[in-house]
Backbone as JSON Lines, residues from 0, in Angstrom:
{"i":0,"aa":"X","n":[-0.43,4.47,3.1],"ca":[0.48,4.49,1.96],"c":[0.0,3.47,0.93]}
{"i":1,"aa":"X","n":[-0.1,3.56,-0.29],"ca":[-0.53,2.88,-1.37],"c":[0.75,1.89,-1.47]}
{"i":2,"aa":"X","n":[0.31,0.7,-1.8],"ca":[0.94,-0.18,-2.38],"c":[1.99,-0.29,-3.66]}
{"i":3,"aa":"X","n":[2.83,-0.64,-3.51],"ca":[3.75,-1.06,-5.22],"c":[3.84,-2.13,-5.23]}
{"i":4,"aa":"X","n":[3.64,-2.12,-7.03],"ca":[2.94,-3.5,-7.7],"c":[4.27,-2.9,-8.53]}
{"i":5,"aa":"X","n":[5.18,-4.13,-8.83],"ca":[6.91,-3.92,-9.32],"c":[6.6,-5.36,-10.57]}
{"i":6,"aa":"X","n":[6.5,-5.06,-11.84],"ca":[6.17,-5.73,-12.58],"c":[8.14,-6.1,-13.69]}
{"i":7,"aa":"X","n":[7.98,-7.19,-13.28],"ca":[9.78,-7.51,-13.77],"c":[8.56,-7.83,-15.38]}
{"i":8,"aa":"X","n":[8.92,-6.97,-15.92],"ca":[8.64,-6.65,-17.64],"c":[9.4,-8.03,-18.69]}
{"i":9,"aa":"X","n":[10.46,-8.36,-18.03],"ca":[10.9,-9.6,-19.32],"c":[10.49,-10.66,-19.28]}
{"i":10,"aa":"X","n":[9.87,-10.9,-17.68],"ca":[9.44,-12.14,-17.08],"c":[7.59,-12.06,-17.82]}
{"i":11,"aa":"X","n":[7.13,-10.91,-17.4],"ca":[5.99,-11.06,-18.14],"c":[5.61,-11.09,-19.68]}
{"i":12,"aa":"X","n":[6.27,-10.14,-20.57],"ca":[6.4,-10.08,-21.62],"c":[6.84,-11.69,-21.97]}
{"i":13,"aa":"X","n":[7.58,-12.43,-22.17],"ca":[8.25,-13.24,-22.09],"c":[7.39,-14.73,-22.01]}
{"i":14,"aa":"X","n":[5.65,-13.92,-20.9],"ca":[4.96,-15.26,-20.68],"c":[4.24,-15.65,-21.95]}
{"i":15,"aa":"X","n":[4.39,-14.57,-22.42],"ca":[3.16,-14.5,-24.03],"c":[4.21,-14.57,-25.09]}
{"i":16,"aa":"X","n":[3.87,-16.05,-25.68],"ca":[4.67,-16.31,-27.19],"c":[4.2,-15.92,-28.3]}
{"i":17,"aa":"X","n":[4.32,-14.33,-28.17],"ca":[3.56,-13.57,-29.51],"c":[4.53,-13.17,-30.58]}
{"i":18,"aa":"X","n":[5.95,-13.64,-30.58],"ca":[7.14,-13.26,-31.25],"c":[7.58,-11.96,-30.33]}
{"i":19,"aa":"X","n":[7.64,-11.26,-29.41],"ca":[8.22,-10.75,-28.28],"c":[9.25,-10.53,-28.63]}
{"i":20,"aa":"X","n":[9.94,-11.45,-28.85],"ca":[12.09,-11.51,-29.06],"c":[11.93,-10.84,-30.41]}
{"i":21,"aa":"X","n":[10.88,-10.46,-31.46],"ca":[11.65,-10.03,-32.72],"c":[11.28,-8.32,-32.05]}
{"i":22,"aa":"X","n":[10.65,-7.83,-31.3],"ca":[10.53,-6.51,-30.49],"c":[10.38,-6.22,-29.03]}
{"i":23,"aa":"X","n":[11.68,-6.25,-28.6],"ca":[11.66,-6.44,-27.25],"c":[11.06,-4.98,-26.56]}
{"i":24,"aa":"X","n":[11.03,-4.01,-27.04],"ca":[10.69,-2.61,-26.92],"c":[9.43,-2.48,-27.09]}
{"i":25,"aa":"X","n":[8.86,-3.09,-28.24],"ca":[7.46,-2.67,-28.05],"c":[6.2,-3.65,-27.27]}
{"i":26,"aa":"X","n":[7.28,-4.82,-27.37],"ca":[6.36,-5.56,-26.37],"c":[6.48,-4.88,-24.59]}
{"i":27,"aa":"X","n":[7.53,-4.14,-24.33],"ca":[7.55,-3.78,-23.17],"c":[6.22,-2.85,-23.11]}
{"i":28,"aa":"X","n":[6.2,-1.67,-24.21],"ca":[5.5,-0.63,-24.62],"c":[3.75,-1.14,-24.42]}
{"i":29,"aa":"X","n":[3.92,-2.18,-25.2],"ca":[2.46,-2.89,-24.97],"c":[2.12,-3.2,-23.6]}
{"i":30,"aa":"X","n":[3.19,-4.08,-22.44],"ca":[2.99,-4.24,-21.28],"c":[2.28,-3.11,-20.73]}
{"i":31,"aa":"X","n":[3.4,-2.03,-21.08],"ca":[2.76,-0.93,-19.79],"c":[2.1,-0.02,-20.46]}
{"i":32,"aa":"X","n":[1.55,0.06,-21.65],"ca":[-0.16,0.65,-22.0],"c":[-0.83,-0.09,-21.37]}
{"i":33,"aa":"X","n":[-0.98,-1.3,-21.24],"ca":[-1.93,-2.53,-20.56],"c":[-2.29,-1.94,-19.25]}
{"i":34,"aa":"X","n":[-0.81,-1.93,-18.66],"ca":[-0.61,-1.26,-17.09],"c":[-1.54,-0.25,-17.01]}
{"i":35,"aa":"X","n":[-1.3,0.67,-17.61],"ca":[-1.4,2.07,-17.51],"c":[-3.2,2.32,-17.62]}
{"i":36,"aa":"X","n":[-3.86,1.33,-18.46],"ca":[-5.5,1.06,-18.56],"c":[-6.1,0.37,-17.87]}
{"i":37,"aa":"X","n":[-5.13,-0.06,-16.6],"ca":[-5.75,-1.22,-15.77],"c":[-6.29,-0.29,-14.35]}
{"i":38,"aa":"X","n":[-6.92,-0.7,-13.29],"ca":[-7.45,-0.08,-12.11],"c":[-6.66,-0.98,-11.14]}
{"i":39,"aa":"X","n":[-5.56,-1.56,-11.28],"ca":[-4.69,-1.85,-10.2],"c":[-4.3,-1.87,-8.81]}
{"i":40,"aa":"X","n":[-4.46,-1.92,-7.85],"ca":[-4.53,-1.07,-6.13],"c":[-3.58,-0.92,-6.29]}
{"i":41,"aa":"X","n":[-2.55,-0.13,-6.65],"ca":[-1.35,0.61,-6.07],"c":[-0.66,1.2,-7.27]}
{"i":42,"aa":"X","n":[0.36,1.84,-6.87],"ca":[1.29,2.55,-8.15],"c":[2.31,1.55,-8.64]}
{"i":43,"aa":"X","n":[2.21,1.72,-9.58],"ca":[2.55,0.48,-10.27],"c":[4.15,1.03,-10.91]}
{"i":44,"aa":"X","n":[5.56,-0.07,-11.5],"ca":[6.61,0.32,-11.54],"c":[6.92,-0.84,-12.77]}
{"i":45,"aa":"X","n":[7.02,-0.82,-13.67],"ca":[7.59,-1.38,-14.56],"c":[8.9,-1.93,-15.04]}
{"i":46,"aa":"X","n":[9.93,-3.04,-14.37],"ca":[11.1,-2.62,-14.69],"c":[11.34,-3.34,-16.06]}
{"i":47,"aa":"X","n":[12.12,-2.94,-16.86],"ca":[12.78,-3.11,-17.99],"c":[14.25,-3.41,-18.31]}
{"i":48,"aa":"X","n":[14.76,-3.71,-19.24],"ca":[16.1,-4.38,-19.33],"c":[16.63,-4.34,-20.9]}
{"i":49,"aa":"X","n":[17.82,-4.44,-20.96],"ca":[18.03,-4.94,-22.78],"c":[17.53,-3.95,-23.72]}
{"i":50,"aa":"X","n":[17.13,-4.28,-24.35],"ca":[16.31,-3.77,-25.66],"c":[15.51,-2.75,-25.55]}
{"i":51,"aa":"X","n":[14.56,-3.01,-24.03],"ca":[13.58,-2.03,-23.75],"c":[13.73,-1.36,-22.92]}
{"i":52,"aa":"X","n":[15.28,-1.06,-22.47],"ca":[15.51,0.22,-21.62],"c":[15.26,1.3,-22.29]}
{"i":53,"aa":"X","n":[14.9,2.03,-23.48],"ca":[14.46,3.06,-23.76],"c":[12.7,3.02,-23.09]}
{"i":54,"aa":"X","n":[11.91,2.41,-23.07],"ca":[11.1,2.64,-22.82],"c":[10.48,3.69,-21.93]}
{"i":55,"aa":"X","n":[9.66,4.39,-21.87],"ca":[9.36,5.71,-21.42],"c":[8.19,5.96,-20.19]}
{"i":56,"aa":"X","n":[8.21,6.05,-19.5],"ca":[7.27,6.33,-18.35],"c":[6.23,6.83,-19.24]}
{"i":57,"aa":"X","n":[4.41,6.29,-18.56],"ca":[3.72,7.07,-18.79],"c":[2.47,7.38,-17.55]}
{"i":58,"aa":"X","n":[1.44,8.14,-17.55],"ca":[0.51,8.17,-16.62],"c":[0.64,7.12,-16.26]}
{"i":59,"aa":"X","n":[0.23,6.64,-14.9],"ca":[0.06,6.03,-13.98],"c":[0.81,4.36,-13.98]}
{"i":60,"aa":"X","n":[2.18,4.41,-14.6],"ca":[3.26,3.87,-14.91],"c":[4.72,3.84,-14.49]}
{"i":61,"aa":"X","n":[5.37,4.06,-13.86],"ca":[6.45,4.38,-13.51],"c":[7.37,3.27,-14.58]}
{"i":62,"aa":"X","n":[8.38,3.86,-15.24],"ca":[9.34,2.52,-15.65],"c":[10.6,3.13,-15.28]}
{"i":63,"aa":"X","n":[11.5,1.79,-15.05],"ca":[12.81,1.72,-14.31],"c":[13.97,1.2,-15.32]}
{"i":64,"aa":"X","n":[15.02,1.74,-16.17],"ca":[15.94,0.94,-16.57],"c":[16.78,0.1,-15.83]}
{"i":65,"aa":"X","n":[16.46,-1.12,-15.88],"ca":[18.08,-1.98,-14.84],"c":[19.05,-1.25,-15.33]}
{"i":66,"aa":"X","n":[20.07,-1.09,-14.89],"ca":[21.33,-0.72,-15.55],"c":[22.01,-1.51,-15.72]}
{"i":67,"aa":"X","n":[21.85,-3.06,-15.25],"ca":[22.7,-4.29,-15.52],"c":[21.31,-5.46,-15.57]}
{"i":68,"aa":"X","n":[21.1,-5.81,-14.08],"ca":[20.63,-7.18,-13.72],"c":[19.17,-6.87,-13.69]}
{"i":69,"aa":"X","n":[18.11,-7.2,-14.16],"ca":[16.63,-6.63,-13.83],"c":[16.19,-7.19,-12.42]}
{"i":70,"aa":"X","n":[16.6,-8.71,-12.58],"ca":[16.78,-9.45,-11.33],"c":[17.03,-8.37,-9.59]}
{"i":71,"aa":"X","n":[18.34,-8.21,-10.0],"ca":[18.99,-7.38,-8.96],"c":[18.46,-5.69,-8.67]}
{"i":72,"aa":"X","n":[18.02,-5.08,-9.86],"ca":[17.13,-3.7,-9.56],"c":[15.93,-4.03,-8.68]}
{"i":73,"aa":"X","n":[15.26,-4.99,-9.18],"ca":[14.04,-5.68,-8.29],"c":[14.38,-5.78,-7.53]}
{"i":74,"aa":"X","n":[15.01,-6.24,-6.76],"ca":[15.39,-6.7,-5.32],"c":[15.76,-5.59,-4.84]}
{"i":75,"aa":"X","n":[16.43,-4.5,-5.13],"ca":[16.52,-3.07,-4.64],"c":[15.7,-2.26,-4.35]}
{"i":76,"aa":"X","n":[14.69,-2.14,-5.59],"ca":[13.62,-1.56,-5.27],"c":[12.76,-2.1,-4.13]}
{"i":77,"aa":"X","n":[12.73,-3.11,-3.72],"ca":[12.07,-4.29,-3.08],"c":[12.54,-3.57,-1.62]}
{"i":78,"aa":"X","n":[13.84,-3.63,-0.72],"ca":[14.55,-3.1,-0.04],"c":[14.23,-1.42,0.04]}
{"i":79,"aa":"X","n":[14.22,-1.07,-1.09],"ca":[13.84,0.56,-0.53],"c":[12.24,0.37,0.02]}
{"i":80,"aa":"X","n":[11.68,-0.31,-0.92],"ca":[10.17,0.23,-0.39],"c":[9.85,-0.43,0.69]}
{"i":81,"aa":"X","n":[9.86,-1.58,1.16],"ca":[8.95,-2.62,1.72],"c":[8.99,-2.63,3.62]}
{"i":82,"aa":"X","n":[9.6,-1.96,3.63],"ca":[9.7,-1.25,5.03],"c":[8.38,0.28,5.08]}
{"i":83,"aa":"X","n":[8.49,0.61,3.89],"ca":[7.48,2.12,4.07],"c":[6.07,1.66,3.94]}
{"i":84,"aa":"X","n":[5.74,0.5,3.23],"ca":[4.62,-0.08,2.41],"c":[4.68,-1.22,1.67]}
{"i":85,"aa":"X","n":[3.29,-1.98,1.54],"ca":[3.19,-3.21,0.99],"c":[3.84,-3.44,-0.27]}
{"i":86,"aa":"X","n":[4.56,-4.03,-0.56],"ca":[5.32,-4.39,-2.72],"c":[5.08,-5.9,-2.61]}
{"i":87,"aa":"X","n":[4.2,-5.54,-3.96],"ca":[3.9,-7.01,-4.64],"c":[4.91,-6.56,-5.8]}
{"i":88,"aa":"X","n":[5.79,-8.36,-5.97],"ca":[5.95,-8.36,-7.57],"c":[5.48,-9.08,-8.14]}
{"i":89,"aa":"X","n":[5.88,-9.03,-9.46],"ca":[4.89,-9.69,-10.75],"c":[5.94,-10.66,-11.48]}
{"i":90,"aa":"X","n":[6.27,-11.65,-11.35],"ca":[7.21,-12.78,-11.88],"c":[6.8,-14.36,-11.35]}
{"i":91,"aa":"X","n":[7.36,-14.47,-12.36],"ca":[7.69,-16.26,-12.16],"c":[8.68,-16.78,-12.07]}
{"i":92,"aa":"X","n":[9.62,-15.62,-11.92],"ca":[11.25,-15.93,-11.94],"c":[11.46,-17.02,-10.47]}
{"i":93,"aa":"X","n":[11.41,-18.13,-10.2],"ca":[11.78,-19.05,-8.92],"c":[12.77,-18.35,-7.8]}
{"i":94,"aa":"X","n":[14.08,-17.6,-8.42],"ca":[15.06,-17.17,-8.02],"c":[14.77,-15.99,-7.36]}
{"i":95,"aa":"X","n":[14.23,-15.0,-8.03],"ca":[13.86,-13.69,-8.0],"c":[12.51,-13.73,-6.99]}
{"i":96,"aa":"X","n":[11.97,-14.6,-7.19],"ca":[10.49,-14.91,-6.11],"c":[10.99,-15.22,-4.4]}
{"i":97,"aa":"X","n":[12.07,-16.01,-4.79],"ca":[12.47,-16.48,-3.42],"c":[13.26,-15.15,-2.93]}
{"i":98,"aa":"X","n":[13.77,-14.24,-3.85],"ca":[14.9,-13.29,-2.78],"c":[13.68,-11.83,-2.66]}
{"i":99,"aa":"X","n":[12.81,-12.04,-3.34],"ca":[12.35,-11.06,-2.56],"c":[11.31,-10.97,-1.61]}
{"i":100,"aa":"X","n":[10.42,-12.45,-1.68],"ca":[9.49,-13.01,-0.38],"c":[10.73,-12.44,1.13]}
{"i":101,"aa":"X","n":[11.94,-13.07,0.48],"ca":[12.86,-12.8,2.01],"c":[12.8,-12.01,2.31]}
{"i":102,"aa":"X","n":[12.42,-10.45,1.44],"ca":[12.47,-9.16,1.93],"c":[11.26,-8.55,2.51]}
{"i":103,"aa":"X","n":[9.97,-9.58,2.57],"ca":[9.16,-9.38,2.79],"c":[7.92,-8.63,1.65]}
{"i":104,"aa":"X","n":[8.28,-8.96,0.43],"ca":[6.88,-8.69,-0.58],"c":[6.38,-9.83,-0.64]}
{"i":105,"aa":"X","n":[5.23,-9.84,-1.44],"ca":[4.48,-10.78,-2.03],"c":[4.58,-10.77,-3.77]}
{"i":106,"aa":"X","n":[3.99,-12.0,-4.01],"ca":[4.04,-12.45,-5.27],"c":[2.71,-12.25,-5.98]}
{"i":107,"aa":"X","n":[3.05,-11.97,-7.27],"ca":[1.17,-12.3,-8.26],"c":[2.6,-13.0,-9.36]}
{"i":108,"aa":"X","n":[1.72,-13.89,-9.8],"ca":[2.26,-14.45,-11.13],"c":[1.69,-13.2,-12.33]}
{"i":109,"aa":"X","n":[2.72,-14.49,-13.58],"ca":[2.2,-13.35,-14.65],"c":[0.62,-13.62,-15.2]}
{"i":110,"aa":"X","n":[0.58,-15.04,-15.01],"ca":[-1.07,-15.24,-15.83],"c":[-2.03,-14.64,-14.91]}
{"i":111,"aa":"X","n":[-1.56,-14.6,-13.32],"ca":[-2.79,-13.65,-12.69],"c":[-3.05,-12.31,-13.15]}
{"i":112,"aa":"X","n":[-1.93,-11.51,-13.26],"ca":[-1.86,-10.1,-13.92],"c":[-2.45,-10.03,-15.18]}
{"i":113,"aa":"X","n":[-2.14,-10.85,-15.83],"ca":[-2.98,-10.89,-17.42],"c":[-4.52,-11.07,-17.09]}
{"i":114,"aa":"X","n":[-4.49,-11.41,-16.17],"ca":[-6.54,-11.79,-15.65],"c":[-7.02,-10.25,-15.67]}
{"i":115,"aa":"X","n":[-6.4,-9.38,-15.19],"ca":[-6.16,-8.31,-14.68],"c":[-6.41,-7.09,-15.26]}
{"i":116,"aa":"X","n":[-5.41,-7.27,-16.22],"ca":[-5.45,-6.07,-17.22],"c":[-5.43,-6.34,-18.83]}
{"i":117,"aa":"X","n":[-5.65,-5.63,-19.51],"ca":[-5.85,-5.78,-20.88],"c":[-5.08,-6.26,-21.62]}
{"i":118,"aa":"X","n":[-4.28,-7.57,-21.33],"ca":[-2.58,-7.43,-22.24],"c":[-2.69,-9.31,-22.29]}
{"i":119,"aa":"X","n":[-2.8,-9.33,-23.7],"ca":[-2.48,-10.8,-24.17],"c":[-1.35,-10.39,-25.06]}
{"i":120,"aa":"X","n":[-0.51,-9.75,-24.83],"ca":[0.93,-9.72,-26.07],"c":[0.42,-8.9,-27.4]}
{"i":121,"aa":"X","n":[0.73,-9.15,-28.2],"ca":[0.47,-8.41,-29.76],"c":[-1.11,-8.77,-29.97]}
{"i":122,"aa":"X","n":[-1.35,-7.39,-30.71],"ca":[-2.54,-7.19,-31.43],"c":[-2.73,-7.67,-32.81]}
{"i":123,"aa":"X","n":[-1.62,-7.53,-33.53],"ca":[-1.86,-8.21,-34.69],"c":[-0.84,-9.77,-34.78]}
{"i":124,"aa":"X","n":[-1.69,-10.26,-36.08],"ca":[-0.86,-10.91,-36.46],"c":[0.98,-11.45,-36.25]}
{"i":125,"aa":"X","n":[0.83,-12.47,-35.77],"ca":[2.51,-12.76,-36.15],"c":[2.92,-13.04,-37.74]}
């Protein structure tokens, strides 16, 4: 079974001070084009929140609207999968790191993921 790589989207977006907060949507959008051009080991899940719950699944992308807590969807998703197969997430959240190690995933930070794939935040200008 392939791996899930569960990328909490506000935590990463969020690591890059590219003005982010004046487009919370398209910085998500940017995240997971990044995603989506990267060679990753596993299927990858994007969750989103706020602003960028419209955001739209694409090839080799999965995205998730929280419907409340992004925090708390993570940790769900975390619980469904991690009994079937390996889930890494992608945060620096302290809180969110500790409740889902308990469930048995692993961690990548966000600056490792940026090593990773093509995504330093905005292309142009602030």
């Amino acid at each position: 079974m392939r791996p899930l790589i569960i990328v909490d989207g506000a935590n990463v977006v969020g690591s890059v001070p590219d003005g982010w907060w004046r487009d919370r949507a398209g910085a998500a959008e940017r995240l997971r084009d990044a995603l989506a051009s990267s060679t990753l080991p596993g299927d990858v899940t994007l969750v989103v929140e706020g602003a960028a719950r419209g955001v739209a699944a694409v090839p080799g992308v999965a995205v998730e609207a929280a419907p409340q807590s992004g925090d708390d969807h993570i940790v769900a998703l975390v619980g469904d999968n991690v009994v079937h197969r390996p889930v890494t997430v992608v945060t620096s959240d302290r809180g969110l790191r500790r409740r889902v190690e308990e469930l048995g995933a692993s961690i990548l930070s966000p600056g490792r993921l940026r090593t990773m794939i093509p995504y330093g935040g905005r292309h142009d200008s602030i």
